[in-house]
Chimera marker file (.cmm) of the C-alpha trace (Angstrom):
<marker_set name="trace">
<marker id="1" x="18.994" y="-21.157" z="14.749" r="1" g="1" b="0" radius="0.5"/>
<marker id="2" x="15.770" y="-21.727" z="13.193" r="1" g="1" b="0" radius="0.5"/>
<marker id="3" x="13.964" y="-19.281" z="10.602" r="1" g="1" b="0" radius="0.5"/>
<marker id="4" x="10.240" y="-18.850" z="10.559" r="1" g="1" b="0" radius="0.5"/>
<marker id="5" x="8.845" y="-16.994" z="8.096" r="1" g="1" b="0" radius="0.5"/>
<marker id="6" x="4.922" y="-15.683" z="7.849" r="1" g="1" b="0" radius="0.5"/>
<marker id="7" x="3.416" y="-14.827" z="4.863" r="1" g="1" b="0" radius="0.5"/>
<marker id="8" x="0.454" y="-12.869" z="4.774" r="1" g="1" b="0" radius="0.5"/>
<marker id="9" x="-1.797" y="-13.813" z="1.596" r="1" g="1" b="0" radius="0.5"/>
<marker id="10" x="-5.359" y="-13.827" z="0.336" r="1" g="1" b="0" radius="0.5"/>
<marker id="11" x="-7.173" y="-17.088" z="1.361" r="1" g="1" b="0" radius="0.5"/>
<marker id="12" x="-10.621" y="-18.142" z="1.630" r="1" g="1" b="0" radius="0.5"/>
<marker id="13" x="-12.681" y="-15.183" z="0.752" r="1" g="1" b="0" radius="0.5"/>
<marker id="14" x="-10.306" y="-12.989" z="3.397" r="1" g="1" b="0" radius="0.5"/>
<marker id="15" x="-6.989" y="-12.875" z="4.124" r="1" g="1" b="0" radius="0.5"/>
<marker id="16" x="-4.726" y="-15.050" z="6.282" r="1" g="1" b="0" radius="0.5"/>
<marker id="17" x="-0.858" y="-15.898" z="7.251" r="1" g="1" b="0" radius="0.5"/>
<marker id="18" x="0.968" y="-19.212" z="6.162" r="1" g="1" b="0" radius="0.5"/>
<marker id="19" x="3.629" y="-20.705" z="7.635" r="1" g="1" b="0" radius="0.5"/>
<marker id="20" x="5.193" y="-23.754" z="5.759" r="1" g="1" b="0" radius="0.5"/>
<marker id="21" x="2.596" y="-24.162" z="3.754" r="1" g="1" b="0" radius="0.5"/>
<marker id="22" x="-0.100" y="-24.164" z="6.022" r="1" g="1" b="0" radius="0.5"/>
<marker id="23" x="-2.293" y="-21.210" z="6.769" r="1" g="1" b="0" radius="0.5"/>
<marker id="24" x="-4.106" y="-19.921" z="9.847" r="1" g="1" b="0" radius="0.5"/>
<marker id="25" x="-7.554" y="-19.115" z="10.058" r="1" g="1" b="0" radius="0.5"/>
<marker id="26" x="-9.143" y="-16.749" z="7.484" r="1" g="1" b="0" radius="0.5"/>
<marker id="27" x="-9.145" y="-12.760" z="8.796" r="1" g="1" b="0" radius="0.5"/>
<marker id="28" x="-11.728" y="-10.152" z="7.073" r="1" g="1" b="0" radius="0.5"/>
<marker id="29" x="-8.495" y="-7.706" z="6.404" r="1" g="1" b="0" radius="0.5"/>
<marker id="30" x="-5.052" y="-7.535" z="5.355" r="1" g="1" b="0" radius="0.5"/>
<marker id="31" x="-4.485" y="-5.739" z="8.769" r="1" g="1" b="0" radius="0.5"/>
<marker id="32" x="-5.885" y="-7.931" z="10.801" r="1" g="1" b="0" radius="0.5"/>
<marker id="33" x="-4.386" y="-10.960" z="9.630" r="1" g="1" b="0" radius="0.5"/>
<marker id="34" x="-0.808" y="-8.909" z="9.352" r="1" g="1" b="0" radius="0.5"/>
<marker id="35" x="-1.857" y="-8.113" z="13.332" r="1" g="1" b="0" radius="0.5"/>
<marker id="36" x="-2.317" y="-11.872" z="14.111" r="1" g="1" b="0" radius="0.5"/>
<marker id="37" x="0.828" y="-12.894" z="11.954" r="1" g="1" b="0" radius="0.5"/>
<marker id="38" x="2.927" y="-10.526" z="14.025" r="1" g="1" b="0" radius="0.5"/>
<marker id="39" x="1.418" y="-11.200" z="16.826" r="1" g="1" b="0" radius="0.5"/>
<marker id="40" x="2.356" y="-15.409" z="16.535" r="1" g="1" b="0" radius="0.5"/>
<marker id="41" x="5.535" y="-14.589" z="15.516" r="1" g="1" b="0" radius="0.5"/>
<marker id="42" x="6.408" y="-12.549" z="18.354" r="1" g="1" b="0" radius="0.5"/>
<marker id="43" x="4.965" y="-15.551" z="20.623" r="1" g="1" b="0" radius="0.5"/>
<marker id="44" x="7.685" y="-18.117" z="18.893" r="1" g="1" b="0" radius="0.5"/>
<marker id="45" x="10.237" y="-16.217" z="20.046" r="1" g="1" b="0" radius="0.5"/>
<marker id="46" x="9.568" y="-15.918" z="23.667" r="1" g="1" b="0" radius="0.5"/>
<marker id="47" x="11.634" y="-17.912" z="25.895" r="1" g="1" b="0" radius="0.5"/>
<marker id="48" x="10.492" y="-20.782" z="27.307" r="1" g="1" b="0" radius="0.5"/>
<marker id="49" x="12.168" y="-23.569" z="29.979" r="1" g="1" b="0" radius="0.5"/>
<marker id="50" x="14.927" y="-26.172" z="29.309" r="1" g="1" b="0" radius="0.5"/>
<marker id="51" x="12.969" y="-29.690" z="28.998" r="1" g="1" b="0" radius="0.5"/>
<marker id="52" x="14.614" y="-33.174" z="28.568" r="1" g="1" b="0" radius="0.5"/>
<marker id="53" x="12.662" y="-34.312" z="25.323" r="1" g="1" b="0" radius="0.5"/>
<marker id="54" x="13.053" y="-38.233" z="24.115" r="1" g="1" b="0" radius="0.5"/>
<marker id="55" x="11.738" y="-39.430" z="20.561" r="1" g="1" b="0" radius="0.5"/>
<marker id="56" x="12.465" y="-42.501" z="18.932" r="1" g="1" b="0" radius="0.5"/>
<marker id="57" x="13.827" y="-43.004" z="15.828" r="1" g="1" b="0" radius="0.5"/>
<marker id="58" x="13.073" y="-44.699" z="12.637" r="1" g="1" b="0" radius="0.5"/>
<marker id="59" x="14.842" y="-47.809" z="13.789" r="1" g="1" b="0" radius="0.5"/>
<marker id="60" x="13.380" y="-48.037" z="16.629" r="1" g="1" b="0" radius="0.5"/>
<marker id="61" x="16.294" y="-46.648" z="19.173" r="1" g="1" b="0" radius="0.5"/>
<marker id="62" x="15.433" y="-44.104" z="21.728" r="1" g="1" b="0" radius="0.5"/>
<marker id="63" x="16.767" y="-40.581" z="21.793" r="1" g="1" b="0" radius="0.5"/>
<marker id="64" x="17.144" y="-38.441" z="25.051" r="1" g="1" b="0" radius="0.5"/>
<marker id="65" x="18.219" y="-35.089" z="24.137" r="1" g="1" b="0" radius="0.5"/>
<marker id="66" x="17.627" y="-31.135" z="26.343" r="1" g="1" b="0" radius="0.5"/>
<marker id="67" x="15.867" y="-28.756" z="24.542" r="1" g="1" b="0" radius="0.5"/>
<marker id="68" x="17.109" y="-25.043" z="25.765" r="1" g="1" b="0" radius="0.5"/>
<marker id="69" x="14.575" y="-22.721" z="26.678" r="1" g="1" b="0" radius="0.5"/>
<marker id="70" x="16.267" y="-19.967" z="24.853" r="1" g="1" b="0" radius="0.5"/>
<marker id="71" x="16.791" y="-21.844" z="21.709" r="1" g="1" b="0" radius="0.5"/>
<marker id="72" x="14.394" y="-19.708" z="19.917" r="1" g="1" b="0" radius="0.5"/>
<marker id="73" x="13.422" y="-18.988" z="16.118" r="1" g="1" b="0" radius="0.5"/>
<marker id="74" x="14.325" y="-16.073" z="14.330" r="1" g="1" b="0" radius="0.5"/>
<marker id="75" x="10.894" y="-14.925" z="12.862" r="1" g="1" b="0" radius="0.5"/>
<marker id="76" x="10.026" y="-12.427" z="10.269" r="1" g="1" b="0" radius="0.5"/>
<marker id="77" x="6.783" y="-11.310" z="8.009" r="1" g="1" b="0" radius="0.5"/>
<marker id="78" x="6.546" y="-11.578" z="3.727" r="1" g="1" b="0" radius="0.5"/>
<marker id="79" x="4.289" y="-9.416" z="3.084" r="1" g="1" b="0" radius="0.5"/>
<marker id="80" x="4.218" y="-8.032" z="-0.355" r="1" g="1" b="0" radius="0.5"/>
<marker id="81" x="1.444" y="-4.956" z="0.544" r="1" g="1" b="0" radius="0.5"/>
<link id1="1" id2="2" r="1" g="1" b="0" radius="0.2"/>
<link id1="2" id2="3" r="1" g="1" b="0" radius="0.2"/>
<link id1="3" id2="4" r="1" g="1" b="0" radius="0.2"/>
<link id1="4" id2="5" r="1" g="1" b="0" radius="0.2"/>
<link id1="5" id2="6" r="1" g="1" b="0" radius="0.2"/>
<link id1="6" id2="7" r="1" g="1" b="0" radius="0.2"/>
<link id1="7" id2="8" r="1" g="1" b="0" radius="0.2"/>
<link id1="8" id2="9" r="1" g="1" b="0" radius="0.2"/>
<link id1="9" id2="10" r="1" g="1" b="0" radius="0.2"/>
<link id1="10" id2="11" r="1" g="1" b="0" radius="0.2"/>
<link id1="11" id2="12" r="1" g="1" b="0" radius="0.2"/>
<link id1="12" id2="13" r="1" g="1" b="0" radius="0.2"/>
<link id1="13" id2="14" r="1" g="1" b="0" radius="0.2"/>
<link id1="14" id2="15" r="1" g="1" b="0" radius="0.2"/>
<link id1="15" id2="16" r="1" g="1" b="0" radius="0.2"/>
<link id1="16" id2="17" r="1" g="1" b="0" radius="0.2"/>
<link id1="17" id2="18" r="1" g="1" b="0" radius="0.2"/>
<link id1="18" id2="19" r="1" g="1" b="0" radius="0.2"/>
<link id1="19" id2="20" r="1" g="1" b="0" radius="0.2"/>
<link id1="20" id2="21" r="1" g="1" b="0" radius="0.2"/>
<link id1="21" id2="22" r="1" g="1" b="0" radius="0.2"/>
<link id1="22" id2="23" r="1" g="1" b="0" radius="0.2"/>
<link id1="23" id2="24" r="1" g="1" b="0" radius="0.2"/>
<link id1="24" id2="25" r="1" g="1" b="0" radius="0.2"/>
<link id1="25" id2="26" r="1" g="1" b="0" radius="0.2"/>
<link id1="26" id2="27" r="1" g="1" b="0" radius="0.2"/>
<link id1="27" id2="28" r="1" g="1" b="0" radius="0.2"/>
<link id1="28" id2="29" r="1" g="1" b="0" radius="0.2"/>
<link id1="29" id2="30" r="1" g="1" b="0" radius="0.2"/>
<link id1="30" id2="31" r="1" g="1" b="0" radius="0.2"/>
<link id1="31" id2="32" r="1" g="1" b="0" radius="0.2"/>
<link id1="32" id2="33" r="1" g="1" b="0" radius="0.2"/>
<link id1="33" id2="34" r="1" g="1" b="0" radius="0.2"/>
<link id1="34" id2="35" r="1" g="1" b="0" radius="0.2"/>
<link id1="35" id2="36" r="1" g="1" b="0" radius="0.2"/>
<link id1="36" id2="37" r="1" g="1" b="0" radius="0.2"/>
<link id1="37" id2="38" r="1" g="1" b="0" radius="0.2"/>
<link id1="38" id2="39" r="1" g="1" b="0" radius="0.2"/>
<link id1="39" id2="40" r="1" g="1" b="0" radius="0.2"/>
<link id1="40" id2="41" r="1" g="1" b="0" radius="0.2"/>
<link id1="41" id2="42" r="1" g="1" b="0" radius="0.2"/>
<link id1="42" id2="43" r="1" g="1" b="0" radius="0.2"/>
<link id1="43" id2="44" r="1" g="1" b="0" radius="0.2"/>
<link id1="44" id2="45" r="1" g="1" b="0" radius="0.2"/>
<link id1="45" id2="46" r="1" g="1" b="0" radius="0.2"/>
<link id1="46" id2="47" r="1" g="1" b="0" radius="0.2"/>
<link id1="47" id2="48" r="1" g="1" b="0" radius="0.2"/>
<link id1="48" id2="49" r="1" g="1" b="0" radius="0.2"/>
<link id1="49" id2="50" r="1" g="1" b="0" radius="0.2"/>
<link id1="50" id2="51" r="1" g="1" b="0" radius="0.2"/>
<link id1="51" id2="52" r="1" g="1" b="0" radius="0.2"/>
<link id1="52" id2="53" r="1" g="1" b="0" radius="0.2"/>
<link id1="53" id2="54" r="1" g="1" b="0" radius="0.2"/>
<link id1="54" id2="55" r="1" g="1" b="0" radius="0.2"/>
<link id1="55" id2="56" r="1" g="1" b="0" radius="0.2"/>
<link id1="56" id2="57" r="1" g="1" b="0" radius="0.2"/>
<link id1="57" id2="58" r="1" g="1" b="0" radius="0.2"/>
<link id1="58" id2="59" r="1" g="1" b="0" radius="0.2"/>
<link id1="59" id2="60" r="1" g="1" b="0" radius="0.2"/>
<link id1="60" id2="61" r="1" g="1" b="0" radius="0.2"/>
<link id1="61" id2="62" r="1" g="1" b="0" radius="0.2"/>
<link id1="62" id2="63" r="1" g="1" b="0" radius="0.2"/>
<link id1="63" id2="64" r="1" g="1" b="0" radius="0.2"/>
<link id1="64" id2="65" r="1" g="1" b="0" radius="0.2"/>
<link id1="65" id2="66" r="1" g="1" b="0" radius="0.2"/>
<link id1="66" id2="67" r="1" g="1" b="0" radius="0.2"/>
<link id1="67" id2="68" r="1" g="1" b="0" radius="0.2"/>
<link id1="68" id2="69" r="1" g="1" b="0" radius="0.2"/>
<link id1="69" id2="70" r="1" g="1" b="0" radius="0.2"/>
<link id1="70" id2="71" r="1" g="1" b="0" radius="0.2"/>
<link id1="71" id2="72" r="1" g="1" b="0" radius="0.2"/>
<link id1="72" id2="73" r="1" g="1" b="0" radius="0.2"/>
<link id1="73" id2="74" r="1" g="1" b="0" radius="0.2"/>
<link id1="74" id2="75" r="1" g="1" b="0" radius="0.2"/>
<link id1="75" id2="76" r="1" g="1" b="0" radius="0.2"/>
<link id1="76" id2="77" r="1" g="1" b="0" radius="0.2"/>
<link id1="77" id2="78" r="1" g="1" b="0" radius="0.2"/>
<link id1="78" id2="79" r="1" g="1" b="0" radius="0.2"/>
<link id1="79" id2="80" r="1" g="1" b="0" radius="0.2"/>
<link id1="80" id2="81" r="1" g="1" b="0" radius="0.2"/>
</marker_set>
């Protein structure tokens, strides 16, 4: 299972959360950007429906693969405050 990890940090006069390297939108508090970053992180880990995804590769073959539903990420907040 996947880990996603948001970080709350300052950003852009204000504060925001970043995830990967990118960040979200700027947020006039701590609290509220610690209120959005718990609030997206909750929303990645709500079930969603089995789907039959297909992708092609680098070499050009095509993939067919079923992505569960339930195959969810395990989130969690950095937030050194």
């Amino acid at each position: 299972m996947s880990e996603i990890t948001y970080e709350i940090v300052e950003h852009d006069g204000g504060w925001a959360y970043k995830v990967g390297g990118v960040f979200s939108e700027p947020y006039p508090s701590h609290a509220a950007a610690l209120k959005a970053a718990k609030a997206a992180a909750a929303e990645q880990r709500v079930p969603g429906h089995t789907e039959e995804i297909q992708y092609e590769d680098e070499k050009g073959k095509w993939h067919t693969e079923t992505a569960s539903g339930s195959d969810r990420p395990n989130t969690t907040i950095k937030d050194k405050n």
